[in-house]
C-alpha positions in Angstrom: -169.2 149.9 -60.8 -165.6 151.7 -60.6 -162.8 149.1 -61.4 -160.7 148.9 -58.1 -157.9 147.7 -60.7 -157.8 148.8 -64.8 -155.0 148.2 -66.9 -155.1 149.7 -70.6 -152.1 148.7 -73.6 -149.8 147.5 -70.8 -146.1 146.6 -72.4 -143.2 146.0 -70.4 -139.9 143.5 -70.4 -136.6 143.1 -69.3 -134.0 144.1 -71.7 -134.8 142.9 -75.1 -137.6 140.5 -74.2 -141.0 141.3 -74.4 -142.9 140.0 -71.1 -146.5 141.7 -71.5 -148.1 143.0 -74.8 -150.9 145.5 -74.9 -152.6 144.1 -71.8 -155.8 145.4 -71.0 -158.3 144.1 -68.0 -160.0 145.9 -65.4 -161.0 144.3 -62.2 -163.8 145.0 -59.7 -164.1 144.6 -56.2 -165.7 141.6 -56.0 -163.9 139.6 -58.6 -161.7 136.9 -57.9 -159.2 136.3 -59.9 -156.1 133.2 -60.6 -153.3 133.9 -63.2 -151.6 130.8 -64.1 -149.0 130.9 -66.6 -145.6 129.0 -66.6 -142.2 130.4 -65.1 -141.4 133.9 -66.9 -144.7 134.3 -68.1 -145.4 137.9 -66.6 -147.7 136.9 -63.6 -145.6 138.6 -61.0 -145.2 141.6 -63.2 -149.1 142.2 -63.5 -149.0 142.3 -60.2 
């Protein structure tokens, strides 16, 4: 099955500070799917 949603080596900040390192996931149609993280942890940015 196609991923509806692939990330590959994502890196991204603001500034100086490092948010996400060399993320990698792909996501299907049919999964479901909870990020938890504390405040400033990068969910909102994989999104």
């Amino acid at each position: 099955m196609d991923a509806l949603l692939s990330l590959r080596n994502v890196t991204t900040g603001y500034g100086k500070k490092v948010i996400l390192h060399d993320v990698s996931f792909d996501l299907d149609a049919s999964s479901i799917v909870v990020l938890i993280g504390s405040n400033g942890a990068g969910k909102s940015t994989v999104l």
